[in-house]
Backbone as CSV, one residue per row, in Angstrom:
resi,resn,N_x,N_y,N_z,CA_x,CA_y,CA_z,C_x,C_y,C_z
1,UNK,-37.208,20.195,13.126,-37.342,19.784,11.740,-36.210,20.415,10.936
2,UNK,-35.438,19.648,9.579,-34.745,20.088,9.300,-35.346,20.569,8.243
3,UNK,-34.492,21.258,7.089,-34.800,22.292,6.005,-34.670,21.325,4.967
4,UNK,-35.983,20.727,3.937,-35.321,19.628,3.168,-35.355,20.630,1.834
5,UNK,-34.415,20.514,0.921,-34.720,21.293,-0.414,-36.022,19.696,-1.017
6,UNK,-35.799,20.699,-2.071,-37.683,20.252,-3.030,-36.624,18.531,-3.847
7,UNK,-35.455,18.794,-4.277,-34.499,17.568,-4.451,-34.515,16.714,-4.056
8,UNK,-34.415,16.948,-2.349,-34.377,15.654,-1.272,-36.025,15.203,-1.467
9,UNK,-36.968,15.854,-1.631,-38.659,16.052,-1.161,-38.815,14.793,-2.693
10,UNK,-37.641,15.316,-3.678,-38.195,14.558,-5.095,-37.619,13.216,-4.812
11,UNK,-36.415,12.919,-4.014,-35.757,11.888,-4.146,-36.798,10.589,-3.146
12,UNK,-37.598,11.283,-2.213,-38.518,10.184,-1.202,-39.876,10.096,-1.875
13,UNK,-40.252,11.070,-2.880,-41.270,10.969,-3.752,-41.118,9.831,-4.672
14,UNK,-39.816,9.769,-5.509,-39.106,8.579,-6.357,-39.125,7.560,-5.765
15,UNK,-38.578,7.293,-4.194,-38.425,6.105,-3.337,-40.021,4.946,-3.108
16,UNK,-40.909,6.480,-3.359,-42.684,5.948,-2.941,-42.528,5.960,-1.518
17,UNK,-42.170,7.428,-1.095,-42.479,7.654,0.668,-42.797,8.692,0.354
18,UNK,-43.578,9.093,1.878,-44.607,10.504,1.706,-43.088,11.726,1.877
19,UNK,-43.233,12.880,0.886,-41.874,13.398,0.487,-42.601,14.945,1.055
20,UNK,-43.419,14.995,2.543,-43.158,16.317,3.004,-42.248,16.289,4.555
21,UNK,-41.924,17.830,4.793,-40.802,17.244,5.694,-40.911,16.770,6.758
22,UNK,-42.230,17.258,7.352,-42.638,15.743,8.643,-42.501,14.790,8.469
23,UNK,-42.738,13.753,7.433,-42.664,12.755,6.945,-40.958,12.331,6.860
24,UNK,-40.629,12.735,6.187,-38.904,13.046,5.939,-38.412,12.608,7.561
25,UNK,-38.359,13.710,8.242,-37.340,14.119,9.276,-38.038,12.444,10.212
26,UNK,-39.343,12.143,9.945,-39.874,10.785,10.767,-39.251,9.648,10.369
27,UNK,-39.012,9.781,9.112,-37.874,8.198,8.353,-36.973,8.642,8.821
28,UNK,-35.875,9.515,8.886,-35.069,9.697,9.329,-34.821,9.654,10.647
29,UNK,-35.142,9.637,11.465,-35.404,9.542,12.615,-35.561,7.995,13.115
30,UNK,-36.192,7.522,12.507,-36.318,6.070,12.506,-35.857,5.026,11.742
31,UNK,-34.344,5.723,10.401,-34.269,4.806,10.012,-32.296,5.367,10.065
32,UNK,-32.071,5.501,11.513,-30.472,6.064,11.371,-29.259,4.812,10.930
33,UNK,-28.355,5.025,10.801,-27.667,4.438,10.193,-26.494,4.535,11.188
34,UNK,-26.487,3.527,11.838,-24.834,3.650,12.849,-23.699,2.867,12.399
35,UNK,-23.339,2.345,11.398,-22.104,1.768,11.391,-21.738,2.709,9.585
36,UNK,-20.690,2.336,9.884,-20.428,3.041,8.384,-20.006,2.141,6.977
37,UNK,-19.871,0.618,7.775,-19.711,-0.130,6.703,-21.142,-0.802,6.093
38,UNK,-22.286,0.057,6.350,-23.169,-0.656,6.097,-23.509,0.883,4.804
39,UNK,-23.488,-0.082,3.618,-23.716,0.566,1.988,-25.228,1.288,2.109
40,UNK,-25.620,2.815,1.850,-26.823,3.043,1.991,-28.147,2.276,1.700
41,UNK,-27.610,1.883,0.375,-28.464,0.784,-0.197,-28.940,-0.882,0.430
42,UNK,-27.843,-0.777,1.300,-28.293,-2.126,1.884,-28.948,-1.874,3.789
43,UNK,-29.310,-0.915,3.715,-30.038,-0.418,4.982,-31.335,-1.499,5.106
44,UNK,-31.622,-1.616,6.141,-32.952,-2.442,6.055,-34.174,-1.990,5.780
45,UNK,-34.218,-0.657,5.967,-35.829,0.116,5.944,-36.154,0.454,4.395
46,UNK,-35.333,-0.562,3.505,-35.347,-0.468,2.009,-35.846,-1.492,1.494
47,UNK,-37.122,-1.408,0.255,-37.763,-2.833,0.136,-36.541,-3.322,-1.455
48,UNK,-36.557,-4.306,-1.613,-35.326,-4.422,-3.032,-35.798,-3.448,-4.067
49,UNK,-36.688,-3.162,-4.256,-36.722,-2.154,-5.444,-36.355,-1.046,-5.261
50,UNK,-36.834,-0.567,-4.260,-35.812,1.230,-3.274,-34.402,1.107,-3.239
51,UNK,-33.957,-0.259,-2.595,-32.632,-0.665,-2.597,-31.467,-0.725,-3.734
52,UNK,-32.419,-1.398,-4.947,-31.800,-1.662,-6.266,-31.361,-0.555,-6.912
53,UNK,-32.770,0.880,-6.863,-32.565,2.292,-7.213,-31.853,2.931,-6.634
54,UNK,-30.984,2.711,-5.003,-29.699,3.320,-4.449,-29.227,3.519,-5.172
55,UNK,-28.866,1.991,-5.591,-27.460,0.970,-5.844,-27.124,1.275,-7.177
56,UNK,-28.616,1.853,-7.933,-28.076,1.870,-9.367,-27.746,3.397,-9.627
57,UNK,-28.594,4.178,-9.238,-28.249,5.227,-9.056,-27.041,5.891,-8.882
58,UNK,-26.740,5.600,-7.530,-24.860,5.542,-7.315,-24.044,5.172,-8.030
59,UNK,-24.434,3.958,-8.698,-22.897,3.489,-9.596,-23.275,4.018,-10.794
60,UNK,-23.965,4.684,-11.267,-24.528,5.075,-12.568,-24.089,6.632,-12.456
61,UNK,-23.902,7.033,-11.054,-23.939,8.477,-11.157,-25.347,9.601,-11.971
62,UNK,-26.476,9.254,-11.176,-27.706,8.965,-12.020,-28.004,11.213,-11.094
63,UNK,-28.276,11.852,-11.506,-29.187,12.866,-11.285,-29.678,12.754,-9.877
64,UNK,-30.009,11.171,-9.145,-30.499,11.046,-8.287,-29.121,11.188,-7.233
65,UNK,-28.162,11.068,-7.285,-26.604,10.311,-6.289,-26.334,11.633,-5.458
66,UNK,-26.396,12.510,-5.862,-26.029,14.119,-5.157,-27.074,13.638,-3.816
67,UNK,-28.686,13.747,-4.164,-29.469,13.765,-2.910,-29.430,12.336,-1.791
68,UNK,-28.918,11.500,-2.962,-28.537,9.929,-1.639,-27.820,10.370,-1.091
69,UNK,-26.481,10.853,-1.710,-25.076,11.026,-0.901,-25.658,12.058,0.342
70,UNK,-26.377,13.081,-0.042,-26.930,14.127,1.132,-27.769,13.134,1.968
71,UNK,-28.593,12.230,1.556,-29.352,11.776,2.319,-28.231,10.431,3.446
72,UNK,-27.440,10.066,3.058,-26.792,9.099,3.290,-25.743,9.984,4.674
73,UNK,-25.522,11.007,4.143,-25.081,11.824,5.417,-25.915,12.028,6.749
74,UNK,-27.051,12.595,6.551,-27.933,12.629,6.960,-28.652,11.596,8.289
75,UNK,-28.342,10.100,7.346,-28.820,8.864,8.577,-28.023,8.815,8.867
76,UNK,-26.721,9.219,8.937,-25.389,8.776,9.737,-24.995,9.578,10.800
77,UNK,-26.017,10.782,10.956,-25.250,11.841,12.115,-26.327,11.710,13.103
């Protein structure tokens, strides 16, 4: 299990996924990300409203973009 700060825990709480770290490290686990041209936001394990809040987030530079960008690292390794 990895070490999630309470940030990442707030950012899957926001998403409406269960935001403890069993839960966490299990999406992650199941939702990796192997190519790199694929935009976090357009991952499939995202329903459009999770998706839309990436997307807006990121280009907004929203409070939320620090823990995507961490999280976005994250499905990629």
């Amino acid at each position: 299990m990895l070490y999630y700060d309470t940030e990442m825990q707030q950012l899957f709480k926001q998403l409406g996924l269960n935001d403890d770290p069993d839960s966490i490290d299990d999406f992650i686990e199941q939702n990796k990300i192997y190519t790199h041209e694929l935009h976090i936001a357009d991952a499939p394990c995202w329903s459009k409203s999770q998706s839309d809040f990436l997307r807006e987030s990121i280009y907004y530079d929203s409070k939320w973009s620090d823990s995507i960008d961490e999280l976005d690292i994250i499905l990629r390794n």
